[in-house]
C-alpha positions in Angstrom: 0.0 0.0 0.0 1.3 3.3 -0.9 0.8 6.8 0.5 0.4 9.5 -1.5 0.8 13.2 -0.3 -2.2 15.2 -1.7 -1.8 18.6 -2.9 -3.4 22.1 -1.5 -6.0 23.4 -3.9 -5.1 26.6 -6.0 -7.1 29.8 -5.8 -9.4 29.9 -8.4 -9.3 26.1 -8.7 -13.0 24.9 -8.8 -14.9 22.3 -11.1 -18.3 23.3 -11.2 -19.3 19.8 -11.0 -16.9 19.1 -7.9 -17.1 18.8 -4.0 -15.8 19.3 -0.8 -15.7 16.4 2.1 -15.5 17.9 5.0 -13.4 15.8 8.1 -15.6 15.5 11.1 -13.0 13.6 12.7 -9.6 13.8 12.6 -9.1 10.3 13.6 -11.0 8.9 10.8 -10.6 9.1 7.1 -13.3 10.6 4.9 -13.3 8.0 2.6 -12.6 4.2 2.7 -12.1 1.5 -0.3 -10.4 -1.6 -1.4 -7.2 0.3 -3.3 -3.7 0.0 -3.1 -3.2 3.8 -1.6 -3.7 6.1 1.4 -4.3 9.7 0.7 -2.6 11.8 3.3 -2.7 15.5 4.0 -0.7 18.0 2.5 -0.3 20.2 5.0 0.1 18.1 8.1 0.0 14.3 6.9 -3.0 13.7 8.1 -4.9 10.4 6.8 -8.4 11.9 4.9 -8.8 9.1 2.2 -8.0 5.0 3.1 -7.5 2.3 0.5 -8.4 4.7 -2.7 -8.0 3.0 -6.1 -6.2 6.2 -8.3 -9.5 5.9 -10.4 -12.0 8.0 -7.5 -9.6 10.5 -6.3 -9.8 13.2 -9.2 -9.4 16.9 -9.4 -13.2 16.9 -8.7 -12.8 15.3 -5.2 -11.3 17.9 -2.5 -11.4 16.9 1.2 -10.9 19.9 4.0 -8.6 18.2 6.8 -10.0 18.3 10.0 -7.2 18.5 11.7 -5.5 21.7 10.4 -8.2 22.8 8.0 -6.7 22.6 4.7 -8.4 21.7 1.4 -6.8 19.5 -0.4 -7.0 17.4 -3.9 -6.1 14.5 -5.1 -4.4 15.5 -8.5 -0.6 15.7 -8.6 -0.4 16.6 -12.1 -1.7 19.0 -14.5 
């Protein structure tokens, strides 16, 4: 299983068809599948997304940490 370090969103960086999990809990992850990666953080490592297949974490999906607040995205690339 790898981790991958997600990335902070841009300004100005918003699909109109996107979202925005919010983490209740810092302790848990916002998402959970049956994929090879964990989604951490950018800003402070936190776990938001567990066991993600590459294929559902896309520049639509943004998750706000709920530990120190950041929004973050999937995408590494452009």
């Amino acid at each position: 299983m790898a981790t991958i370090s997600m990335r902070p969103v841009r300004e100005g960086e918003v699909p109109r068809d996107g979202g925005t999990a919010i983490q209740d809990d810092p302790d848990r992850p916002v998402f959970h599948g049956n994929g090879p990666d964990d989604y951490v953080c950018a800003g402070c490592g936190n776990l938001l997304a567990a066991a993600m297949d590459g294929v559902y974490m896309t520049k639509k999906v943004r998750v706000k940490c709920g530990r120190c607040k950041l929004v973050n995205v999937a995408v590494t690339g452009e």
